[in-house]
N, C-alpha and C positions, 0 to 999 in steps of 0.2 A: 533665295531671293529671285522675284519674276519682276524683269524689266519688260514694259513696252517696245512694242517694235517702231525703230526710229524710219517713219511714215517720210519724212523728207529725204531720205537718203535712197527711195525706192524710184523711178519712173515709173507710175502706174500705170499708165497708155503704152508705155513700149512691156511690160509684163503681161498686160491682159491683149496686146496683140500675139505676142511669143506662145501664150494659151493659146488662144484663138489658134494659131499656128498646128501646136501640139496636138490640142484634140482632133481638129479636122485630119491630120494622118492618123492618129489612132484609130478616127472612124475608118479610115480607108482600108490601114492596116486589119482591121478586123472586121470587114466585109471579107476580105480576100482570106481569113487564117480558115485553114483546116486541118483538123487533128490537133494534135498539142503539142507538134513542136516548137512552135514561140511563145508559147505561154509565160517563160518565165520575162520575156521581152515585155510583151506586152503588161503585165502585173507592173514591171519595172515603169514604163510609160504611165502606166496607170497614175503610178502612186509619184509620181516627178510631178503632175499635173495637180493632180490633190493639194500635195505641197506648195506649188503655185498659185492654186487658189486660196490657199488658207492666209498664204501672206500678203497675195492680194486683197484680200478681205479685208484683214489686219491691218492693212496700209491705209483702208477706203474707212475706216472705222477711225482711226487714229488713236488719240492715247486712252479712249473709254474702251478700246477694243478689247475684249475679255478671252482674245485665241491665245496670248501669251501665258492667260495661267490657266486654263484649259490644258494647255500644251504641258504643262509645271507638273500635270496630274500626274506619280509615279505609274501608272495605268497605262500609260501609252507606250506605245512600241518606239525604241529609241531611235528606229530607222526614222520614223516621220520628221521625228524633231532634228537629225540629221539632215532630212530632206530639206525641210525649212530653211533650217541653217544657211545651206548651200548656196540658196537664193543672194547670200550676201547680208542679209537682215542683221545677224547677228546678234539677236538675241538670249538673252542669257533665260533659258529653259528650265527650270527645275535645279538650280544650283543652291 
């Protein structure tokens, strides 16, 4: 069963600032990286961001949003839907 993500339970303005946030040091962060020793950081950044925007999307979309069963897809890597998760959304993913 794929539940919609409950869109009023999100602050969207303070979510797409905390992005806004995020990405701007990852840019920073990765003007400055050399070699590969923070790659697995940076991946990790990466994919926290991702995750943020997908439920921000989600949120801005409301209950026609189609990232919850997208997300439902056994295809996807559990980490994401974890990430999402995280967010506080609370979505029920692929159950």
């Amino acid at each position: 069963m794929v539940q919609k993500l409950d869109s009023s339970a999100i602050d969207t303005q303070a979510l797409e600032q905390d992005l806004r946030a995020q990405s701007s040091a990852l840019c920073a962060k990765l003007v400055s990286a050399h070699g590969q020793d923070n790659d697995d950081a940076l991946r990790q950044n990466i994919a926290t961001i991702a995750a943020g925007m997908l439920v921000l999307t989600a949120s801005r979309a409301g209950a026609t949003s189609p990232i919850p069963a997208l997300l439902a897809n056994q295809d996807v890597k559990s980490n994401l839907i974890d990430a999402v998760q995280a967010y506080g959304t609370n979505p029920e993913i692929g159950t």
